[in-house]
C-alpha positions in Angstrom: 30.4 -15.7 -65.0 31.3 -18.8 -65.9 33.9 -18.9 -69.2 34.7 -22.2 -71.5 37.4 -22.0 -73.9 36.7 -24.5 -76.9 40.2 -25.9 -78.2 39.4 -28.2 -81.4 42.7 -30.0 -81.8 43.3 -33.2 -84.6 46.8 -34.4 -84.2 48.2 -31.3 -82.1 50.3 -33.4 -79.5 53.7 -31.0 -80.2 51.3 -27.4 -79.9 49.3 -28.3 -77.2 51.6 -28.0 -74.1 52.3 -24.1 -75.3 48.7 -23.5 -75.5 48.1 -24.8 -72.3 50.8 -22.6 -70.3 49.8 -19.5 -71.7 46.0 -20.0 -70.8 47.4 -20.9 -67.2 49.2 -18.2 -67.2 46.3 -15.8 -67.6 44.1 -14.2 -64.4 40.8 -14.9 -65.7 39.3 -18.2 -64.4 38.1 -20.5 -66.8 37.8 -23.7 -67.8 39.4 -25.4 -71.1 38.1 -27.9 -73.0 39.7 -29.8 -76.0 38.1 -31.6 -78.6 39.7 -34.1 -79.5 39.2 -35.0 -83.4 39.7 -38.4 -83.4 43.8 -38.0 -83.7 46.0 -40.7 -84.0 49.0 -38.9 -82.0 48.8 -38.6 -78.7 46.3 -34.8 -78.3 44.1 -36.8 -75.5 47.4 -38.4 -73.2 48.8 -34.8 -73.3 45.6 -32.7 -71.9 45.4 -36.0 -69.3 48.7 -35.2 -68.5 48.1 -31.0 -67.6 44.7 -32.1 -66.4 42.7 -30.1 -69.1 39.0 -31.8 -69.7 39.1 -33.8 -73.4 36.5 -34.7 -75.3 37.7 -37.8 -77.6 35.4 -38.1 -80.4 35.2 -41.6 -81.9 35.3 -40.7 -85.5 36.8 -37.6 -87.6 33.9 -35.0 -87.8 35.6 -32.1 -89.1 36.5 -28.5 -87.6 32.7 -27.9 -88.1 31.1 -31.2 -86.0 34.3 -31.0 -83.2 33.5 -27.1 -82.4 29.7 -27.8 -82.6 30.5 -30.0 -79.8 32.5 -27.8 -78.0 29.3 -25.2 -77.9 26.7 -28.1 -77.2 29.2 -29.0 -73.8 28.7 -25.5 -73.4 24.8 -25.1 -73.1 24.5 -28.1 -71.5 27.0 -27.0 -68.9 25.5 -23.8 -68.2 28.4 -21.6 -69.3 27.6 -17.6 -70.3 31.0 -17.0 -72.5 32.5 -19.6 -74.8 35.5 -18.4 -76.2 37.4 -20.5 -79.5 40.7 -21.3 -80.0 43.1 -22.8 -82.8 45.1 -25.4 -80.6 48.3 -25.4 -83.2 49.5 -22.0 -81.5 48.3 -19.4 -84.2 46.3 -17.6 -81.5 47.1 -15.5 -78.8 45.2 -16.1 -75.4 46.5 -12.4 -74.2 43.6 -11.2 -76.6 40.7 -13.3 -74.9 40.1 -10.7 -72.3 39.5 -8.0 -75.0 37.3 -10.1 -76.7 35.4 -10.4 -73.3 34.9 -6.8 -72.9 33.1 -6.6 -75.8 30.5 -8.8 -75.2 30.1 -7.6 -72.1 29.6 -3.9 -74.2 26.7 -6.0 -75.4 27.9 -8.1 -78.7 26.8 -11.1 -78.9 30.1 -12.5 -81.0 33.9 -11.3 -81.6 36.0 -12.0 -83.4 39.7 -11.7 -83.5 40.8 -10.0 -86.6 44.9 -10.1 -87.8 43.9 -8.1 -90.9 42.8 -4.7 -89.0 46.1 -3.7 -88.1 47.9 -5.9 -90.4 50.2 -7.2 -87.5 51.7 -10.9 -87.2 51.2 -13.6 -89.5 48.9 -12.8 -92.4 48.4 -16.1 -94.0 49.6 -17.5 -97.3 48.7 -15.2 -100.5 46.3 -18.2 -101.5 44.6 -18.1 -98.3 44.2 -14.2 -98.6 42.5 -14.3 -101.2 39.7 -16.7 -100.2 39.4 -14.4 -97.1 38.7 -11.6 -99.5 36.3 -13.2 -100.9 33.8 -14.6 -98.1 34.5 -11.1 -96.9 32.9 -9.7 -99.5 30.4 -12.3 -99.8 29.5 -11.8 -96.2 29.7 -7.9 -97.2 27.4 -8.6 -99.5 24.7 -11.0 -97.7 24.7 -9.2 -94.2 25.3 -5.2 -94.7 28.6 -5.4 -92.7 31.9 -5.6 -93.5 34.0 -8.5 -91.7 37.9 -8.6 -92.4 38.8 -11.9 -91.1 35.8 -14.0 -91.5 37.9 -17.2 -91.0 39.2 -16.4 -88.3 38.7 -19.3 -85.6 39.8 -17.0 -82.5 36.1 -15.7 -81.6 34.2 -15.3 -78.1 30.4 -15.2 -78.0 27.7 -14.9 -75.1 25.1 -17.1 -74.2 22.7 -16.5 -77.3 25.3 -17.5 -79.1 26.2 -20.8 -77.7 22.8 -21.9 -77.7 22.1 -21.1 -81.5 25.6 -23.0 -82.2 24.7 -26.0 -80.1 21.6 -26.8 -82.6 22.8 -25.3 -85.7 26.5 -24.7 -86.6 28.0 -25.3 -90.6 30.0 -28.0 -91.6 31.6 -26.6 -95.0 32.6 -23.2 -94.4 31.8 -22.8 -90.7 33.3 -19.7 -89.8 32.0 -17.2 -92.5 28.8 -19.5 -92.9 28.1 -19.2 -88.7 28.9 -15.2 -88.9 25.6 -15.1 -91.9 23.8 -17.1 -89.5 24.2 -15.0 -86.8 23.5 -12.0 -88.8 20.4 -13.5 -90.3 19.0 -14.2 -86.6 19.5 -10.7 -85.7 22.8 -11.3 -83.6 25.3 -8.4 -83.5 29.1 -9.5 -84.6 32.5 -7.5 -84.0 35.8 -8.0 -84.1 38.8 -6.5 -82.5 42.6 -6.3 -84.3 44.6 -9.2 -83.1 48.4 -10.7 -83.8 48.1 -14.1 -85.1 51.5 -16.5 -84.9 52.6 -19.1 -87.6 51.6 -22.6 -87.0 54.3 -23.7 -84.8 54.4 -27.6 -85.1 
């Protein structure tokens, strides 16, 4: 089973090195990948430096085009899980193997929800409310009911990756990827998770 993680990082030199023990620190093998946004700090010196595989793009393309690229490495790579994560130290890599598990119950994406338990870091009020609303949005385009639609800590099987590789949004991609899904007859869960403040 061979597992990528997809880190999208612009200007994440200080939140990185965290990121990167923590992954080490887990039992699951897997391979990490960053995607580097074009940054002007130094995000590609520092995965040189703890020898994690970068992917320096040449010009800004956005959360959207720099995680597309992440799942494109992915097909062409062969991998069977791809599993995203925020690089600025919101999310907690203790939680990828849960999100494992599921799709080896047979999802084809989860997604790591902080508003199920209501546990850690629940965002600015602003930011609440937008997540209301693409919840109910999504609630209301897809027959299901996804708390934290923005959330950017998500694993997803093979089907997945290769639908993302060709077609993945570039405004709203998270809520906009999970009616995509939904609308190719994909199957989307999520499990509660504990999100952390941006630390840098």
């Amino acid at each position: 089973m061979k597992i990528l993680i997809i880190v999208p990082a612009y200007n994440e030199e200080k939140n990185l090195p965290r990121l990167f023990e923590k992954l080490k620190n887990n039992s699951r093998q897997w391979d990490v990948l960053v995607i580097n946004d074009s940054s002007s700090d130094s995000t590609s010196s520092v995965c040189y430096s703890y020898g994690i595989k970068v992917i320096d793009l040449a010009v800004n393309l956005g959360i959207g085009g720099a995680v597309q690229t992440g799942y494109k490495y992915a097909l062409y790579h062969g991998y069977d899980r791809a599993v995203q994560v925020d690089a600025d130290g919101q999310h907690n890599p203790d939680y990828i193997e849960d999100m494992l598990k599921k799709l080896d119950e047979g999802w084809d994406l989860c997604i790591g929800s902080r508003f199920i338990k209501k546990e850690g870091f629940q965002s600015s009020p602003l930011r609440r409310a937008g997540i209301k609303y693409f919840s109910q949005l999504i609630d209301l385009l897809t027959g299901q009911k996804i708390t934290d639609p923005t959330s950017g800590f998500r694993a997803c099987n093979k089907k997945v990756i290769s639908l993302f590789a060709h077609d993945y949004p570039r405004d709203y991609p998270e809520p906009e990827s999970v009616v995509n899904l939904k609308k190719n007859g994909l199957t989307v869960c999520e499990i509660p998770v504990s999100m952390n403040k941006r630390e840098e």
